[in-house]
C-alpha positions in Angstrom: 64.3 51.4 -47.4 64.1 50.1 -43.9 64.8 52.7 -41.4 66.7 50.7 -38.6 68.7 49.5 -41.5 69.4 52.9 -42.5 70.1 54.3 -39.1 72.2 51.8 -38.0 74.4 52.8 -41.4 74.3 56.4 -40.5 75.8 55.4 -36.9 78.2 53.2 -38.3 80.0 55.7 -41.1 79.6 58.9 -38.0 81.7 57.1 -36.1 84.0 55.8 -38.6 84.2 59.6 -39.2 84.9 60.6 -35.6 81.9 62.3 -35.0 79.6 62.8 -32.3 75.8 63.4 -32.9 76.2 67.0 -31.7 78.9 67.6 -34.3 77.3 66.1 -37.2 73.9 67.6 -36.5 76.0 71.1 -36.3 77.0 70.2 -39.5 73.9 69.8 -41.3 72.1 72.6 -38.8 69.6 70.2 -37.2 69.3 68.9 -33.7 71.4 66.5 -32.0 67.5 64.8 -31.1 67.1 64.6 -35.3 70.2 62.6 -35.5 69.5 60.6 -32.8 66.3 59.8 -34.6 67.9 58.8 -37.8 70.2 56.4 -35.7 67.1 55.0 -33.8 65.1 54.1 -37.3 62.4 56.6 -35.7 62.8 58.2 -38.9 63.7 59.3 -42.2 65.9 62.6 -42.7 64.3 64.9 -44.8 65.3 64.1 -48.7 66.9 67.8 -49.3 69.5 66.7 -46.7 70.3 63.3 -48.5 73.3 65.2 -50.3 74.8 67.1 -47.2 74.4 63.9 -45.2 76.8 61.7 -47.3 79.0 64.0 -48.3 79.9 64.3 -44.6 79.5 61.1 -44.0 81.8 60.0 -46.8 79.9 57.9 -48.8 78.0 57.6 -52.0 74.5 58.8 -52.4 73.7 55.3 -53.7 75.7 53.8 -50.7 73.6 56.0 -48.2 70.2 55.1 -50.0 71.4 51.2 -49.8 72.3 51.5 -46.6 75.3 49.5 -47.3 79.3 50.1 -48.4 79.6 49.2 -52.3 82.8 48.1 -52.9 83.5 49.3 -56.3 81.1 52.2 -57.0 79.6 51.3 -60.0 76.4 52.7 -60.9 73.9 51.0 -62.5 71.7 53.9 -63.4 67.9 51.8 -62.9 69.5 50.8 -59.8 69.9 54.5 -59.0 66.6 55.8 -60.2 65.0 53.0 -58.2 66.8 53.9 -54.8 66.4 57.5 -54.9 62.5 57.0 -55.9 62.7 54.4 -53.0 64.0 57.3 -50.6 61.9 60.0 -52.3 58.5 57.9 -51.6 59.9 56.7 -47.8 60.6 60.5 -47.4 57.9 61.5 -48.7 55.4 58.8 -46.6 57.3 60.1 -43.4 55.8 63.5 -43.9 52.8 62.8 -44.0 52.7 60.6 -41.3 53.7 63.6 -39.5 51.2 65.7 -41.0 48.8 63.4 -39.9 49.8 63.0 -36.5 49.4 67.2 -36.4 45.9 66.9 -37.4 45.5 64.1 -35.1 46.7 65.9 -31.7 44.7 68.6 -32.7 41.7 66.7 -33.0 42.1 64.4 -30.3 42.4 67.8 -28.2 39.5 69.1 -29.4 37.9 66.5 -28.3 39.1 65.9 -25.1 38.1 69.6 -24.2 34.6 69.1 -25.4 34.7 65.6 -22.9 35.8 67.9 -20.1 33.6 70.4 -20.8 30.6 67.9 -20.4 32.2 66.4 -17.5 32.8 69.9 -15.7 29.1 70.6 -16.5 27.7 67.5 -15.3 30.0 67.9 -12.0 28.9 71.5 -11.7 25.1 70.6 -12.2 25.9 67.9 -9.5 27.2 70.4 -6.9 24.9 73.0 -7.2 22.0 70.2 -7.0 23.8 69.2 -3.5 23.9 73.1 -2.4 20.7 73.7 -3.1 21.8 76.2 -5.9 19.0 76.3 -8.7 20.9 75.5 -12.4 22.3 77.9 -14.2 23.7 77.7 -17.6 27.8 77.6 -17.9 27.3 80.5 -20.6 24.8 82.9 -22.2 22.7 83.0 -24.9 19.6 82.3 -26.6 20.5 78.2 -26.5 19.9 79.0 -22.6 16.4 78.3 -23.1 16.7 74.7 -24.2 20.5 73.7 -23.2 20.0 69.9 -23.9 20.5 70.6 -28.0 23.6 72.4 -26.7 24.9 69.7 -24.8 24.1 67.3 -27.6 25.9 69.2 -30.1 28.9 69.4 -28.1 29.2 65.8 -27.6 28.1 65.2 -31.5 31.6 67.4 -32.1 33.5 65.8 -29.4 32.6 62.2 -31.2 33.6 63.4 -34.4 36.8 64.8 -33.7 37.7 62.0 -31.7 36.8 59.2 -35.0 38.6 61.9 -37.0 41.9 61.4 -34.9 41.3 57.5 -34.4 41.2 57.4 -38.6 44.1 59.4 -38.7 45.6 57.6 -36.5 44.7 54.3 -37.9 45.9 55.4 -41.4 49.5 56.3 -40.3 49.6 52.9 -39.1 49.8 54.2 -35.1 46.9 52.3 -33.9 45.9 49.9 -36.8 46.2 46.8 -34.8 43.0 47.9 -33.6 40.1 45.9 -35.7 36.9 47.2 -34.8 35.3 45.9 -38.3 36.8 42.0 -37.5 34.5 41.9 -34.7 30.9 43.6 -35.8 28.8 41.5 -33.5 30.6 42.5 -30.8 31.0 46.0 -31.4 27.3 46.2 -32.5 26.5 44.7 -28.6 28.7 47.3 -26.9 27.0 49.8 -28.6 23.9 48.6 -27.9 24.8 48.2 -24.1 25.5 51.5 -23.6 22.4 52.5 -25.4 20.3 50.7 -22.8 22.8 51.6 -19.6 22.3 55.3 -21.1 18.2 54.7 -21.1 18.4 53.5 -18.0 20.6 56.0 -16.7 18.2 58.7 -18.4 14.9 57.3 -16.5 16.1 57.1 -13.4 17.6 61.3 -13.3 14.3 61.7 -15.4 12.5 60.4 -12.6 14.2 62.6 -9.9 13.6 65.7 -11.9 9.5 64.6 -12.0 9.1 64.6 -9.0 11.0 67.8 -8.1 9.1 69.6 -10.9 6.1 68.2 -9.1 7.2 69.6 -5.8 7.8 72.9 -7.2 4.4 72.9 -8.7 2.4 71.5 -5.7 2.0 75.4 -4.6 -0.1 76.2 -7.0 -1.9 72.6 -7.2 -2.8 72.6 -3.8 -2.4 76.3 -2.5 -2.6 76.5 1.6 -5.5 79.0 2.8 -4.5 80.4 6.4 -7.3 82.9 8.6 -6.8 84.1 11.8 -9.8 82.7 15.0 -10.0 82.8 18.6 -7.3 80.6 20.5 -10.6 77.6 20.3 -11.1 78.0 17.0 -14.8 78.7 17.4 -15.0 81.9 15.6 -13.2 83.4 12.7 -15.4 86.7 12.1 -17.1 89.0 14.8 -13.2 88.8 16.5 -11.1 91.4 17.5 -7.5 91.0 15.9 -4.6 93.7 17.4 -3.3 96.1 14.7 0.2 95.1 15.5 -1.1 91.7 14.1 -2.4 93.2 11.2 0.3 95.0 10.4 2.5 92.0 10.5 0.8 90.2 8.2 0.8 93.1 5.8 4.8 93.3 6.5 5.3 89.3 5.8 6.6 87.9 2.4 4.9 84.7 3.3 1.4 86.5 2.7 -0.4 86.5 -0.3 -3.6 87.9 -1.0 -4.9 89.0 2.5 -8.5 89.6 2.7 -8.8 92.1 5.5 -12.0 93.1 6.9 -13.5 95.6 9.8 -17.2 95.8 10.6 -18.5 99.0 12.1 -22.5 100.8 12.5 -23.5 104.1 11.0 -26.2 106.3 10.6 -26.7 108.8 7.3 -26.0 112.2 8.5 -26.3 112.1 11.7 -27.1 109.8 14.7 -28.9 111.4 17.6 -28.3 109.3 20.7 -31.0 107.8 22.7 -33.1 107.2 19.2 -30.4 104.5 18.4 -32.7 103.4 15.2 -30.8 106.5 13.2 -27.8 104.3 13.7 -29.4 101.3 11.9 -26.9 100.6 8.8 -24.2 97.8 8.9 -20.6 99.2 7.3 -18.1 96.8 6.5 -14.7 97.5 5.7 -13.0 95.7 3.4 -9.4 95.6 1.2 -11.3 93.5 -2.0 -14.9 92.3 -2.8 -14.3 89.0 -1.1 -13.7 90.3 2.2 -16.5 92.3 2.8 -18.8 89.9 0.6 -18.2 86.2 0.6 -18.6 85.1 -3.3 -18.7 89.0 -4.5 -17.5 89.3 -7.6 -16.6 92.3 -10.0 -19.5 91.8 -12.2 -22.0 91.5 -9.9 -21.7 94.9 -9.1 -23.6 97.5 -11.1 -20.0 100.3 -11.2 -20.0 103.6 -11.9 -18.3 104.9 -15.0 -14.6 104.5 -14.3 -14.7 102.7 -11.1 -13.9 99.5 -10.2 -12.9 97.6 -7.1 -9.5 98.6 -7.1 -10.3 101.8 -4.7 -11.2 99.3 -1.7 -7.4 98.6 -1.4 -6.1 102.4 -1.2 -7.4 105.2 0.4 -10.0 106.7 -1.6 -13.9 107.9 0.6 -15.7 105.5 -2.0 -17.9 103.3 -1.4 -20.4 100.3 -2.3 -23.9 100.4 -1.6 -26.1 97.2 -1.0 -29.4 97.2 -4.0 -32.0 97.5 -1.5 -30.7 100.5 0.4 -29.3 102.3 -3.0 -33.5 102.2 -4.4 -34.6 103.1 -0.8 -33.2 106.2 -0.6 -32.9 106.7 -4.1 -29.4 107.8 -4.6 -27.3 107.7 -7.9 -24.0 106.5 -8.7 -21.5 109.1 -8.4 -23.5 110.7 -5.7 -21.9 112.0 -2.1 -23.5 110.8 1.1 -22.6 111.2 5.0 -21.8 108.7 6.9 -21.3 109.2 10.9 -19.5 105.7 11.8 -19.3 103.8 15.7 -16.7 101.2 16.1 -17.1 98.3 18.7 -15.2 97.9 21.9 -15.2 95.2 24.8 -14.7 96.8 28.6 -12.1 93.8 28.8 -10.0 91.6 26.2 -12.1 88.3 28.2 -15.3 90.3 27.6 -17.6 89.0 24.8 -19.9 91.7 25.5 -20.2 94.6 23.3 -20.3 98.4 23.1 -20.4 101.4 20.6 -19.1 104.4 20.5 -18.4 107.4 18.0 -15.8 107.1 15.4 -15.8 109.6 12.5 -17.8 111.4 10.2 -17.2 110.6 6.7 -18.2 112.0 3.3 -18.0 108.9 0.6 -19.0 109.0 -2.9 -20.8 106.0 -4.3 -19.0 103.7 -6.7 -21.4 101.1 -7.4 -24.2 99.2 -5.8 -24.7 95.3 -5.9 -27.3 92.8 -4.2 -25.0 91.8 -1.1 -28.0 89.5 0.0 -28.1 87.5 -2.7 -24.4 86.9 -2.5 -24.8 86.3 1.4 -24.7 82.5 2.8 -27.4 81.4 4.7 -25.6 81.6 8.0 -24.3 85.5 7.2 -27.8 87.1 6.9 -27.6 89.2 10.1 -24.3 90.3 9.4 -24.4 91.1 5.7 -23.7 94.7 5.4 -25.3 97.9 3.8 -22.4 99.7 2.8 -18.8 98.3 2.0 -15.7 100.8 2.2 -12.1 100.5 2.0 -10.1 98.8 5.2 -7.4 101.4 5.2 -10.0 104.3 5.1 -11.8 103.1 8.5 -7.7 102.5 9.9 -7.2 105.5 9.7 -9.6 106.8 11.0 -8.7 104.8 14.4 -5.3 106.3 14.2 -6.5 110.0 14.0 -8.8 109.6 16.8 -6.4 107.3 18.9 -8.5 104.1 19.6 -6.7 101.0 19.4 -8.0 99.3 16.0 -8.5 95.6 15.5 -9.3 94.0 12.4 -12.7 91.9 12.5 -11.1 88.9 10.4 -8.4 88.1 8.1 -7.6 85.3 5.9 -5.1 84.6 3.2 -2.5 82.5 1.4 0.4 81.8 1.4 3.2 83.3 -1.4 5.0 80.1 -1.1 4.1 76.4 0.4 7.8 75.3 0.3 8.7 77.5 2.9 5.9 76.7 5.3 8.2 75.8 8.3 9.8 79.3 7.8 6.1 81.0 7.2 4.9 79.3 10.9 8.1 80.1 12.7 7.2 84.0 11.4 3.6 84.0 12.9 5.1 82.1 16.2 7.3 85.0 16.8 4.2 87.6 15.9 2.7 86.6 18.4 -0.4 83.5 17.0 -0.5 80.6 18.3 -1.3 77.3 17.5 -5.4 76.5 17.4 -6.4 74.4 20.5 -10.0 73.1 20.8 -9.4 71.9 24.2 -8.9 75.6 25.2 -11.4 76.7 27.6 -10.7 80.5 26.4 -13.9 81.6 24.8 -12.8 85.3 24.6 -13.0 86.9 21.1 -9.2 87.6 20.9 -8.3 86.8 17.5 -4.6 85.2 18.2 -4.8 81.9 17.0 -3.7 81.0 13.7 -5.5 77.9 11.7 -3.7 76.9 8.6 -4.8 74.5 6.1 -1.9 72.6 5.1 -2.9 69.0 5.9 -3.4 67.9 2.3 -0.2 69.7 1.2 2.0 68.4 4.0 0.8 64.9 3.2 1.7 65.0 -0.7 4.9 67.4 -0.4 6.2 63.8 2.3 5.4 62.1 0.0 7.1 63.6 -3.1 10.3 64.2 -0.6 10.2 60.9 0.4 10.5 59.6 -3.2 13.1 61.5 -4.3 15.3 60.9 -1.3 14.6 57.5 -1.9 15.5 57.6 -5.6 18.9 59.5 -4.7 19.9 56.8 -2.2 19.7 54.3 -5.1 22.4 56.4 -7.0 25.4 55.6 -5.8 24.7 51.7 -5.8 23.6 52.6 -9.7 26.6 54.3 -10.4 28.7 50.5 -9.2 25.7 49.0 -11.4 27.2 50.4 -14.2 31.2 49.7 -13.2 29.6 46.4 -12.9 28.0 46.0 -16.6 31.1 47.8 -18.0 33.3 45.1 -16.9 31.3 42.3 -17.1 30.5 43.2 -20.7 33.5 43.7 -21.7 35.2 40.6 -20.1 32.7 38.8 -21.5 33.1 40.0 -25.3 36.9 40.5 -25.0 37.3 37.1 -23.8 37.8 35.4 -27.2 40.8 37.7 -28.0 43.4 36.9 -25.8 45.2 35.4 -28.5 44.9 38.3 -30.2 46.0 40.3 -27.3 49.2 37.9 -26.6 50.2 38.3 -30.4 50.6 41.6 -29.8 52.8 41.4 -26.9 54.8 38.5 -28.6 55.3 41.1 -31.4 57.2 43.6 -28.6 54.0 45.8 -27.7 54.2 46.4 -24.2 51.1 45.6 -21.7 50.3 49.8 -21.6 50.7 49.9 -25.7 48.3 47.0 -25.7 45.8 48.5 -23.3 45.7 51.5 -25.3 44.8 49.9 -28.7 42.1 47.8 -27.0 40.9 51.1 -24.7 40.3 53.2 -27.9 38.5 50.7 -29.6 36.4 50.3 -26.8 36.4 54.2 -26.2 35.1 55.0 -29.8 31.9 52.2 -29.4 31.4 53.7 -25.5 30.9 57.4 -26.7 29.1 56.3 -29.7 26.3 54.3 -28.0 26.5 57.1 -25.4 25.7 59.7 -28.4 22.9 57.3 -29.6 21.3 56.6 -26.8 21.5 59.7 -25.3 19.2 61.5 -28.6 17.0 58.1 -28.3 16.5 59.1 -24.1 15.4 62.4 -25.6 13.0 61.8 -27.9 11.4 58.8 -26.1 11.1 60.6 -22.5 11.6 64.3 -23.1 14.2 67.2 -22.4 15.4 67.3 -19.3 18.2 69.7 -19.8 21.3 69.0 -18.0 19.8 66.1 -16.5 19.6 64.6 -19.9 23.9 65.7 -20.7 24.6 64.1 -17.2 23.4 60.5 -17.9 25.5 60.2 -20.7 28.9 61.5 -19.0 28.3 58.9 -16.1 28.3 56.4 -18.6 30.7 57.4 -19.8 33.1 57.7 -17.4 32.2 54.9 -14.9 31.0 52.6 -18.2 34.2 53.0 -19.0 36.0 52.3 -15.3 34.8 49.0 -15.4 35.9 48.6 -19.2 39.5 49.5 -18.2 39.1 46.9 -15.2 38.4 44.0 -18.2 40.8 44.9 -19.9 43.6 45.1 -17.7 42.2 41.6 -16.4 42.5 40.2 -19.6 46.4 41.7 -20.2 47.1 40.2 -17.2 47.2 36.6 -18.8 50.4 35.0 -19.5 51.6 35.7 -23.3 52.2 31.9 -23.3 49.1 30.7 -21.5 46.8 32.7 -24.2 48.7 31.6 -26.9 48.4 27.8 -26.4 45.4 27.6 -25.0 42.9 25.2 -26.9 
């Protein structure tokens, strides 16, 4: 039963009738849009309202089947049984071409919110990227920890509901002018296209996000050292370095592990002045091993039970003994000894000469002993000490008896190399200066600071300079890929204009045709997007959302340029593609 037949009969008796659309759809309790339907041959009435219909229509249930006025109503009764099956099936048929059409919208909006979702990601990750915001995961959960298989499984769904609703659509005969299987070896190269673009694509983000993981590793590849000297850069021990300098470094979140150190004379027991030789031992004062020792390490010390070199950075009166002295005077770990301590002072801050003079009397118990000499360099004999003892003990000290302290040498490192700029504009406004060997200040005022960042400088350019680079390619990629999409597709379309004038000779219109030909082209896009994206994967590794984002810019601008072709190829005159040889 063809339905503009059948409408046009329905319109025909209505009026015949009197009617209006409102009043007959009042009289079978539908919509005035349902009639208008039937009239337009969108659409069969539903089979139930067969009856109703020509009853208030006036004609014959035969006549109304037929489409057609009989002019004596005589029934043949196969002729009956044949129309109303006829109706029955076309009825019956409409249905489920709107049943299908249900599950179809429903799929195709699936779908396109999974699309979106990747796109919003991708746009996010983009932003952030440009803000200097570190990625963060668009929700939470365990799939946090590797979000690629996330992303991938989204898309995987997206795909499938989209071919779901393309089948669907295909079967109720909305879209099957489109003929992806007439044209394998051209589908199979647009897939395969968009496999490579999407490779491509993949290297180049994988690339950027190398070398930034290389960046945010060269910290701990090539950690910067930093120590305080005079303003020449002569000396970095023996110096005098102002408290409030200390203390700033102790403050900073640029500094990590500081190895603090003060030197001082003592004498066991007591000193008597005049016989100077009672005050004959070397104390050094030290927050770790490694300051007071250079190459000291925890197990070359002989410990008492329980101790280790933790005490040196708190407050404890403990103490390390060198070997030799420890068998001189025959003490034993654990034991208590008397220390009377001097402290060194200039007459001047340009004076390099020295003087001693009475600290504090201290009661320490001996930790541990260990052979400091053997540990010593060449160079540090005269200065190895006898006895090492925690840095904040001998502070304090200064502070009760109100000297001014100063540390004898400090080094350390630094928490982070990134932020070295932000690290040297801290120490600037402490109060160290640059190191200047021209300087013709030989004073031992520790307020220069040397840092050993040359090597790290050099290879963080280096690593900035490549990325920027890379990233200045990525717009002119992005056209790239506009570029293949419609070149590709101009190129593989090109044989089917014919095809594409048929259907406009048939009454398509140029949007109806751009639509068939865009989901055909859609459906191969996002499947070589799928494929190639799990081939960049497993051939160059997870990259997380780096990995998502190369397949939605292929995506969307693959598909710019497609759209571009396609339109081109519309554009041709029905006639022109038609005849042409």
């Amino acid at each position: 039963m063809d339905t503009i037949r059948f409408g046009k009969f329905i319109r025909e008796m209505r009026k015949e009738k009197g009617l209006t659309q409102k009043q007959l759809a009042e009289l079978l309790y539908v919509s005035d849009k349902a009639v208008s339907k039937w009239e337009n041959g969108a659409c069969f009435p539903d089979i139930k309202m067969l009856d109703s219909l020509a009853e208030h229509l006036g004609v014959s249930i035969l006549e109304l089947m037929q489409s057609e006025r009989i002019p004596e109503p005589v029934v043949d009764r196969d002729e009956a049984e044949h129309a109303v099956m006829d109706t029955i099936a076309q009825s019956e048929q409409a249905e489920k071409r709107r049943r299908q059409m249900g599950r179809a919208k429903i799929l195709l909006f699936a779908s396109a919110c999974g699309i979106l979702y990747l796109i919003w990601a991708g746009v996010r990750y983009l932003m952030d990227q440009s803000a200097g915001v570190p990625p963060a995961g668009a929700l939470t959960g365990a799939w946090q920890e590797n979000p690629v298989f996330f992303y991938i499984w989204a898309g995987i769904l997206s795909v499938v509901c989209g071919i779901g609703a393309f089948v669907l659509l295909w079967k109720s005969e909305q879209i099957n002018e489109v003929k992806i299987g007439r044209h394998k070896i051209k589908s199979a190269l647009t897939i395969l296209m968009d496999i490579l673009v999407v490779l491509l694509l993949h290297t180049y983000l994988a690339n950027i996000a190398n070398n930034k993981e290389q960046l945010q590793s060269l910290p701990e590849a090539i950690p910067i050292q930093a120590y305080i000297t005079t303003l020449n850069g002569n000396s970095s021990t023996g110096i005098f370095i102002p408290d409030e300098i200390v203390q700033g470094l102790l403050d900073s979140s640029y500094v990590e592990k500081p190895r603090l150190n003060v030197r001082l004379k003592a004498g066991i027991d007591r000193v008597i002045p005049g016989q100077w030789e009672t005050l004959n031992l070397f104390l050094a004062g030290g927050n770790c091993l490694e300051a007071a020792v250079r190459d000291l390490k925890e197990t070359d010390v002989v410990w008492n039970a329980g101790e280790d070199s933790s005490f040196l950075a708190g407050t404890e009166a403990k103490c390390i003994v060198s070997k030799k002295l420890f068998d001189q005077k025959g003490w034993k770990l654990g034991q208590k000894i008397t220390l009377c301590q001097y402290y060194y002072y200039r007459q001047d801050e340009k004076s390099t000469e020295l003087y001693m003079d009475p600290l504090e009397t201290t009661v320490y118990e001996i930790a541990g002993y260990a052979d400091f000499m053997e540990k010593a360099n060449a160079e540090d004999v005269n200065v190895t000490p006898d006895i090492v003892v925690p840095f904040l003990v001998v502070r304090e000290a200064y502070e009760r008896q109100e000297i001014p302290f100063y540390a004898d040498s400090i080094s350390f490192w630094l928490s982070d190399s990134l932020k070295l700029n932000e690290f040297k504009q801290e120490m600037k406004a402490l109060g160290l200066q640059n190191r200047n060997p021209l300087s013709e200040d030989y004073s031992l005022n520790g307020t220069a600071l040397t840092v050993q960042d040359a090597a790290f400088i050099d290879t963080a350019n280096h690593l900035r300079q490549v990325i920027d680079a890379v990233r200045a390619f990525f717009p002119f990629l992005l056209v790239l890929i506009v570029g293949v999409g419609y070149l590709v597709t101009l190129l593989l379309l090109n044989s089917r204009k014919k095809e594409a004038a048929l259907l406009r000779s048939i009454g398509l219109g140029r949007w109806r045709c751009f639509r068939i030909f865009f989901m055909e082209q859609l459906l191969l896009v996002v499947s070589g997007i799928v494929l190639g994206s799990i081939l960049s994967v497993l051939l160059q590794g997870n990259y997380g959302v780096d990995s998502v984002l190369s397949g939605c810019l292929v995506g969307i601008f693959y598909m710019l340029g497609n759209s571009l072709a396609i339109w081109k190829i519309l554009k041709v005159s029905v006639m022109e593609a038609l005849f042409q040889t």
